[in-house]
Jmol script that loads the backbone (N, CA, C; Angstrom):
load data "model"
ATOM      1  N   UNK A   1     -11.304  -5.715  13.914  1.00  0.00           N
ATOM      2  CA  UNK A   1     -10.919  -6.507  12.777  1.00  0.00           C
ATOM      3  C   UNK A   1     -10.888  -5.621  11.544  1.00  0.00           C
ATOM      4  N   UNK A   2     -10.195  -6.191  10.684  1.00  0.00           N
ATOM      5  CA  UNK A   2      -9.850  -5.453   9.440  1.00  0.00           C
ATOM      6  C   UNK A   2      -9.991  -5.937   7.758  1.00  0.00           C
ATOM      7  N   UNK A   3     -10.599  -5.496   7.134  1.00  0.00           N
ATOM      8  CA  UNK A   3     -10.953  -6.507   5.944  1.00  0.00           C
ATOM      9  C   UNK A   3      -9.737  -5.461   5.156  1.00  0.00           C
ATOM     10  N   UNK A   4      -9.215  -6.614   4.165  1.00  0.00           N
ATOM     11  CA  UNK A   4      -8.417  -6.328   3.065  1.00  0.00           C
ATOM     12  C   UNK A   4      -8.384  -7.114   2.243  1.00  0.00           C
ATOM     13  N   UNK A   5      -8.208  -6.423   0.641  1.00  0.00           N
ATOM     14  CA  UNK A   5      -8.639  -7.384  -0.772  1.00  0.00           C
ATOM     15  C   UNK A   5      -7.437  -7.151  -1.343  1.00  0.00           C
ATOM     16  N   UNK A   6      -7.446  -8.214  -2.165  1.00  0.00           N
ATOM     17  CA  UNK A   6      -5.836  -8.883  -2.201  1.00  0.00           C
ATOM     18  C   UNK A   6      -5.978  -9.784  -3.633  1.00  0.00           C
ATOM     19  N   UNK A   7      -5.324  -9.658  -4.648  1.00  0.00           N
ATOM     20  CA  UNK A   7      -4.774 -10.476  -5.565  1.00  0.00           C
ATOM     21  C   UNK A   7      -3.723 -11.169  -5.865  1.00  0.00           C
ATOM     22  N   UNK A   8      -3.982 -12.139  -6.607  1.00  0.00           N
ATOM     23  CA  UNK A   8      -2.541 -13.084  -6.848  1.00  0.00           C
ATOM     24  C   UNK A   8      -2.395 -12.951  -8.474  1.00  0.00           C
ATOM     25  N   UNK A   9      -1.017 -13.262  -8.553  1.00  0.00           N
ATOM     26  CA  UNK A   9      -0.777 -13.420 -10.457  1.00  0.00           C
ATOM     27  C   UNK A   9      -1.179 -14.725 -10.746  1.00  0.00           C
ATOM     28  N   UNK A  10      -1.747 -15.790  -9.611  1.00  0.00           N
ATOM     29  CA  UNK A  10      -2.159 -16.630 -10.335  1.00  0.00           C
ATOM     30  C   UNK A  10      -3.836 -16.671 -10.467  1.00  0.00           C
ATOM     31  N   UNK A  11      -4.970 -16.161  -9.652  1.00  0.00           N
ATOM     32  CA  UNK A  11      -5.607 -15.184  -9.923  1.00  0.00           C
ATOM     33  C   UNK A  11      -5.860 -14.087  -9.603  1.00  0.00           C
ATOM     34  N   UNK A  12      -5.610 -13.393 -10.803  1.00  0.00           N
ATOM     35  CA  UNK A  12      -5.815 -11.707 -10.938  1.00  0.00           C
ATOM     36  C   UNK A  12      -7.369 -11.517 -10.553  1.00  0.00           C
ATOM     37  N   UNK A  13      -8.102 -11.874  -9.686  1.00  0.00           N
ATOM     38  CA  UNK A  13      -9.327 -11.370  -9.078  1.00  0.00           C
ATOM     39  C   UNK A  13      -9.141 -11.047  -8.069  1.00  0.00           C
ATOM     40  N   UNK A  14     -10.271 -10.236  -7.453  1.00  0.00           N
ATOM     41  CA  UNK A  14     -10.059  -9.515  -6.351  1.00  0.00           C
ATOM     42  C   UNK A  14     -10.983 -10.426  -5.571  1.00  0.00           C
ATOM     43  N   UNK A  15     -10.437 -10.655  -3.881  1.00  0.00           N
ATOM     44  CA  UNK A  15     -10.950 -10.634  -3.294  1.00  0.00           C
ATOM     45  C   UNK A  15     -10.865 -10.431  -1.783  1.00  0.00           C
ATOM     46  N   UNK A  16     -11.920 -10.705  -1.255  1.00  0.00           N
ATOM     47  CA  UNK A  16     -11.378  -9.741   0.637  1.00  0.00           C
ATOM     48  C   UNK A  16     -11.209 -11.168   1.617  1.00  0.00           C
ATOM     49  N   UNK A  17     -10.120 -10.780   2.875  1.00  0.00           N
ATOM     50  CA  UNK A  17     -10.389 -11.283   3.436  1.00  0.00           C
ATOM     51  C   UNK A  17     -10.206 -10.749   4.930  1.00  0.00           C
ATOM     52  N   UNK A  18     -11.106 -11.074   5.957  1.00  0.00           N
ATOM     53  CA  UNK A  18     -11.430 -10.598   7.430  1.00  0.00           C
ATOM     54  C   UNK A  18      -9.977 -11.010   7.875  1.00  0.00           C
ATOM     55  N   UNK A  19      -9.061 -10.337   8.399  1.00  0.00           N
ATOM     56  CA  UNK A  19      -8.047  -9.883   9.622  1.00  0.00           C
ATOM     57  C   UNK A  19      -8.438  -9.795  10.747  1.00  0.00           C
ATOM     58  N   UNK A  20      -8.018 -10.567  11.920  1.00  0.00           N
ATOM     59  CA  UNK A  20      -7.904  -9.955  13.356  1.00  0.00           C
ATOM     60  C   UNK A  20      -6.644  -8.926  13.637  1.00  0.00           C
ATOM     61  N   UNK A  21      -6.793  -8.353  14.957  1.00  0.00           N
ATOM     62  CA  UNK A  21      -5.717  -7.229  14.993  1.00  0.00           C
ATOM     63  C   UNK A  21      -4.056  -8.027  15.630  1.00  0.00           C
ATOM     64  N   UNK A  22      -4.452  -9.449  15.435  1.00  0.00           N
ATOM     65  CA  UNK A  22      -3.223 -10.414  16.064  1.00  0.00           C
ATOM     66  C   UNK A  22      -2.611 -10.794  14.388  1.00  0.00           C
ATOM     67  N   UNK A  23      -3.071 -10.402  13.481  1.00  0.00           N
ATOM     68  CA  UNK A  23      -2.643 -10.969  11.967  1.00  0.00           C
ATOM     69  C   UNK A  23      -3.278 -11.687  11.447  1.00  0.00           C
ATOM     70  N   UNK A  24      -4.043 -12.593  12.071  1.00  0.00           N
ATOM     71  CA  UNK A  24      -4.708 -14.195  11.568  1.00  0.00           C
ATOM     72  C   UNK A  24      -5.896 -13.853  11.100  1.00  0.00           C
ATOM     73  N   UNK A  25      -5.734 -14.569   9.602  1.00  0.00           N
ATOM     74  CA  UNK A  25      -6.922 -14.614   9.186  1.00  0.00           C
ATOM     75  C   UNK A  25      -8.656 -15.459   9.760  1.00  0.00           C
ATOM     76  N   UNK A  26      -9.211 -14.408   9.761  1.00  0.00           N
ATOM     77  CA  UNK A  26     -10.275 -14.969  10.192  1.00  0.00           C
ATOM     78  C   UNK A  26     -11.481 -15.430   8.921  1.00  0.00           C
ATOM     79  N   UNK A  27     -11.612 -14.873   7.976  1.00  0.00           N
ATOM     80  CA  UNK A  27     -12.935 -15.622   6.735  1.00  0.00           C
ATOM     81  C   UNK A  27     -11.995 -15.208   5.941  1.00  0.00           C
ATOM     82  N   UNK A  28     -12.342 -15.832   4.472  1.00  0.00           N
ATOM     83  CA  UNK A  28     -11.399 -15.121   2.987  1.00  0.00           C
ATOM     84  C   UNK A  28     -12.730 -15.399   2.332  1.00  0.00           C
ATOM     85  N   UNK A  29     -13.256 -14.677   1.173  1.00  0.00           N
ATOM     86  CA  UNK A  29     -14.313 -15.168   0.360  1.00  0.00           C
ATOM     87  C   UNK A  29     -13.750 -15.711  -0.715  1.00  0.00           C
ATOM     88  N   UNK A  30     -14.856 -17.026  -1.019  1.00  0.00           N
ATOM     89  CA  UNK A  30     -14.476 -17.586  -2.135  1.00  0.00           C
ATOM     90  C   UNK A  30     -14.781 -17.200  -3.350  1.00  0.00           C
ATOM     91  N   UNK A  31     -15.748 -16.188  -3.801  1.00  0.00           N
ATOM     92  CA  UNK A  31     -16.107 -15.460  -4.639  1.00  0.00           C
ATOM     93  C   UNK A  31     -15.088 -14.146  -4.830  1.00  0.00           C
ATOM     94  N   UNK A  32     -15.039 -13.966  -6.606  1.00  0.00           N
ATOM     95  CA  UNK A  32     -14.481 -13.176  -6.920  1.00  0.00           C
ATOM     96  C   UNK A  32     -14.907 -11.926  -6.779  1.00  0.00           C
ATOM     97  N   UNK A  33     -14.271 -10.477  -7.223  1.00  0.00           N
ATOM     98  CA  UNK A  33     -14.975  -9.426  -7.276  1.00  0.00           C
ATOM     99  C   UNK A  33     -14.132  -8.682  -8.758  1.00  0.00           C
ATOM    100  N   UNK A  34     -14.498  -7.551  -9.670  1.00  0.00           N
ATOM    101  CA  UNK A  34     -13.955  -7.081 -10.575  1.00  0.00           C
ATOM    102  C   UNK A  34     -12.791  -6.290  -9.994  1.00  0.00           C
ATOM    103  N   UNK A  35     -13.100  -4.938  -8.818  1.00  0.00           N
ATOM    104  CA  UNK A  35     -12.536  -4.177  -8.675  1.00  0.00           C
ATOM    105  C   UNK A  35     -12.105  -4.352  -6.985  1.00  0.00           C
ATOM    106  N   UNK A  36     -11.234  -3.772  -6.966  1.00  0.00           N
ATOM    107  CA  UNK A  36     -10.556  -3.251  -5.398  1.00  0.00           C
ATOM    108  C   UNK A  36     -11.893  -3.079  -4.056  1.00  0.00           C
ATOM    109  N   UNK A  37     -12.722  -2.215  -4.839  1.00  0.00           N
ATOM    110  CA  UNK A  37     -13.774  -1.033  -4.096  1.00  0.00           C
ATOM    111  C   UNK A  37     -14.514  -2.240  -4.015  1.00  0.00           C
ATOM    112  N   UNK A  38     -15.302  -3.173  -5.094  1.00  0.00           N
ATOM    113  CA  UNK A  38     -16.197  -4.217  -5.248  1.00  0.00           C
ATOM    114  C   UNK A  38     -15.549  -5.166  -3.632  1.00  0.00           C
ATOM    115  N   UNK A  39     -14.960  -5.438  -3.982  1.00  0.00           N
ATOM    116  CA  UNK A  39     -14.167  -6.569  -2.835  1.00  0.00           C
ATOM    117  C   UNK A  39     -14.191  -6.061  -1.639  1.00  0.00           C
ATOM    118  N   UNK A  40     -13.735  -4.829  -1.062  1.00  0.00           N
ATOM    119  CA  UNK A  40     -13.547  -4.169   0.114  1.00  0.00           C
ATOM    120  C   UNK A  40     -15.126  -4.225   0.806  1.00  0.00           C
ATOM    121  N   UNK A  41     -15.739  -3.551  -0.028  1.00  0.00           N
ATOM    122  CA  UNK A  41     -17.608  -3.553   0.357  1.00  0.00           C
ATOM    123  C   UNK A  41     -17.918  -4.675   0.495  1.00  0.00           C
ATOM    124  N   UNK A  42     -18.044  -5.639  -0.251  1.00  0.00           N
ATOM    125  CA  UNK A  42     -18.598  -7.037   0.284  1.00  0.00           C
ATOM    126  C   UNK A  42     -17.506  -7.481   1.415  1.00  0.00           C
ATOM    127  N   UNK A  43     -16.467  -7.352   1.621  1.00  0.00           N
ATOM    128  CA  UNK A  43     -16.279  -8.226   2.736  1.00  0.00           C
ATOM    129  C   UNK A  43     -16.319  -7.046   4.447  1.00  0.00           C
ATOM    130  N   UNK A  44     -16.753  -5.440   4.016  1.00  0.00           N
ATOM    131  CA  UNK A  44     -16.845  -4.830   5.213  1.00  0.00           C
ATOM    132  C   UNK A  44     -18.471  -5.471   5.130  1.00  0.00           C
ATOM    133  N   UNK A  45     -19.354  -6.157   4.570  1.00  0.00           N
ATOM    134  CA  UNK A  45     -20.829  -6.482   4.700  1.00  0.00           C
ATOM    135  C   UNK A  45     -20.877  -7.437   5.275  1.00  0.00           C
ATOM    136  N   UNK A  46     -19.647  -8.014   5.179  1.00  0.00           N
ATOM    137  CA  UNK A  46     -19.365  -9.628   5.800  1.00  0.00           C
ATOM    138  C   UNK A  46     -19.135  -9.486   7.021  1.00  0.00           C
ATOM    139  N   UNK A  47     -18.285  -8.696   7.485  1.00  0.00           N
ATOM    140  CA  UNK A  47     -17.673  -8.270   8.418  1.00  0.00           C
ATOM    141  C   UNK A  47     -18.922  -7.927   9.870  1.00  0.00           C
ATOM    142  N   UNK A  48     -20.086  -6.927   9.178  1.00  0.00           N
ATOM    143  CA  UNK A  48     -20.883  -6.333   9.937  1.00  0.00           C
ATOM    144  C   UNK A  48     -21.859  -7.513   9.855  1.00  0.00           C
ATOM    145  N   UNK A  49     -22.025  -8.485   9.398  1.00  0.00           N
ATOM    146  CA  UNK A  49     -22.953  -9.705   8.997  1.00  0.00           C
ATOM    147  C   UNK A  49     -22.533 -10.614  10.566  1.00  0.00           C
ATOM    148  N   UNK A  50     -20.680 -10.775  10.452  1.00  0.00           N
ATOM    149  CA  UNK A  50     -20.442 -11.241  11.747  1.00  0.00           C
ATOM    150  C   UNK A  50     -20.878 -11.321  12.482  1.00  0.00           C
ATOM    151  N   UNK A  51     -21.123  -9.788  13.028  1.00  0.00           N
ATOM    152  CA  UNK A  51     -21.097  -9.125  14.708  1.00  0.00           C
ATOM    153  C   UNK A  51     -20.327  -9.844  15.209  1.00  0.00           C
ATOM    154  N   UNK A  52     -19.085  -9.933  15.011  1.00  0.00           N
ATOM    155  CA  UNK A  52     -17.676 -10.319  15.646  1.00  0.00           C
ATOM    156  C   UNK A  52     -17.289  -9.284  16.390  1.00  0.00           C
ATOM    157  N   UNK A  53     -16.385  -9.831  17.750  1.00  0.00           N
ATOM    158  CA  UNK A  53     -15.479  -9.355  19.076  1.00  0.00           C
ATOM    159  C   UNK A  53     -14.077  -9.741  18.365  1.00  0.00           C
ATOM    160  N   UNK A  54     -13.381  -8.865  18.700  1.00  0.00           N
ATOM    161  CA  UNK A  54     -12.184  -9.156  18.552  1.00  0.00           C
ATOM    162  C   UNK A  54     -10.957  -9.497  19.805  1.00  0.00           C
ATOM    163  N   UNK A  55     -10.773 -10.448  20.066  1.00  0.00           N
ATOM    164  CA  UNK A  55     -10.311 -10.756  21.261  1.00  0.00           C
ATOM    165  C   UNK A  55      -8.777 -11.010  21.436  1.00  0.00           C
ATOM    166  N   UNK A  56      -8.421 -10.956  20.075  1.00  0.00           N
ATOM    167  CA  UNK A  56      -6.943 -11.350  19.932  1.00  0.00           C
ATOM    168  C   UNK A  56      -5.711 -10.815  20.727  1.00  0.00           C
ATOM    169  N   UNK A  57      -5.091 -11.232  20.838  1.00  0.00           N
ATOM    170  CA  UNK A  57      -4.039 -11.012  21.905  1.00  0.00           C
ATOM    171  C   UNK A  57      -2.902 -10.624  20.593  1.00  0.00           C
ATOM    172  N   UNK A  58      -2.510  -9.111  20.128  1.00  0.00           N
ATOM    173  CA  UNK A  58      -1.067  -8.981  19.548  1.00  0.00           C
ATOM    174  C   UNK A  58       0.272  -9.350  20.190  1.00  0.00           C
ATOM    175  N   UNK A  59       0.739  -9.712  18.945  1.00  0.00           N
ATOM    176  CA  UNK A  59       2.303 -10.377  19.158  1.00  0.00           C
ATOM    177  C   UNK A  59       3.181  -9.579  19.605  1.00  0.00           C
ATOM    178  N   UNK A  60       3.913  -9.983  20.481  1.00  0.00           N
ATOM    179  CA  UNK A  60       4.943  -9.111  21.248  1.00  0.00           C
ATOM    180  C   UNK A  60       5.983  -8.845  19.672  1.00  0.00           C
ATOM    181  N   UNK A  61       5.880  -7.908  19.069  1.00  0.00           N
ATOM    182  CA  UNK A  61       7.224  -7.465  17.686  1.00  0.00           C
ATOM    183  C   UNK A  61       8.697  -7.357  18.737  1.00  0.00           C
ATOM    184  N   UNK A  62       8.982  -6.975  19.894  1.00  0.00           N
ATOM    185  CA  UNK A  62      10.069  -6.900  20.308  1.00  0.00           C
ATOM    186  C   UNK A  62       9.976  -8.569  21.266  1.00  0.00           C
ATOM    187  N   UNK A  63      10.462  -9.058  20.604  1.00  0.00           N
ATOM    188  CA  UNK A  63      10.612 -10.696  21.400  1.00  0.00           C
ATOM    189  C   UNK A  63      11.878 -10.769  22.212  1.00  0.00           C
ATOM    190  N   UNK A  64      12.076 -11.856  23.284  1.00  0.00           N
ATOM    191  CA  UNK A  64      13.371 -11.923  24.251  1.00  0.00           C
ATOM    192  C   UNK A  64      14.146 -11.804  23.267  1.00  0.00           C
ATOM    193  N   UNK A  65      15.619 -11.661  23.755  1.00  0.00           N
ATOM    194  CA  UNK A  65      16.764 -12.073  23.138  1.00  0.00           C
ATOM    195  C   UNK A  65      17.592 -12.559  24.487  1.00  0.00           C
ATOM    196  N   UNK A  66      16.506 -13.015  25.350  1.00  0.00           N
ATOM    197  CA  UNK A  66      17.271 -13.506  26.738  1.00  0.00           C
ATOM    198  C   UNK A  66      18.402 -15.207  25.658  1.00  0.00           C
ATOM    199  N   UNK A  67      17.998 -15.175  25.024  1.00  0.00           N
ATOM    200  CA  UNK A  67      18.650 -16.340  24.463  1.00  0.00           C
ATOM    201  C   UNK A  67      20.107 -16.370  23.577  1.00  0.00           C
ATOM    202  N   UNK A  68      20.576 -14.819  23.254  1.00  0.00           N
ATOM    203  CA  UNK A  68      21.318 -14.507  23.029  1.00  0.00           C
ATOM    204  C   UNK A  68      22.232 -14.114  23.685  1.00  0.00           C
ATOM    205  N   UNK A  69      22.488 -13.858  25.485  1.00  0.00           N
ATOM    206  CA  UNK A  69      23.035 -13.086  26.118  1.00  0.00           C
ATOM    207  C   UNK A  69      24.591 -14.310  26.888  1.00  0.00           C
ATOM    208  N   UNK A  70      23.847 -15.095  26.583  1.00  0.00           N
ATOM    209  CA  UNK A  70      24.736 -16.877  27.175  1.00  0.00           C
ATOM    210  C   UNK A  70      25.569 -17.079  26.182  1.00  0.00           C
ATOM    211  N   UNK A  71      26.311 -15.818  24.981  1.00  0.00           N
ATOM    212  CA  UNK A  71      27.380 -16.148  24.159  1.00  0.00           C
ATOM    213  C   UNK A  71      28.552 -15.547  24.677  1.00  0.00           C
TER     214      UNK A  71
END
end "model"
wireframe off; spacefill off
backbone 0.3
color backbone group
């Protein structure tokens, strides 16, 4: 799993949230942080707080196009 901190323009605070390696978010914190570095650390603390498995199954990026071939 992968933590990444992330802002919006509607709020400009930082904060992290836990990724599986399938995309889906797994926790977001509801608490703010000042900086980039602030945010990243608390949610890799979160992260190791888990003791989470990551079990996710990634998405096939090259999908059929068996559905295209019947034109």
């Amino acid at each position: 799993m992968q933590v990444v901190a992330f802002m919006t323009p509607a709020r400009p605070e930082w904060r992290w949230r836990i990724v599986n390696y399938a995309g889906e978010m797994v926790e977001e914190s509801s608490r703010v942080f000042p900086t980039i570095a602030t945010a990243v650390a608390a949610g890799s603390q979160r992260l190791d707080e888990m003791n989470a498995v990551d079990l996710s199954v990634r998405a096939n990026p090259y999908g059929s196009t068996a559905h295209l071939r019947g034109r």
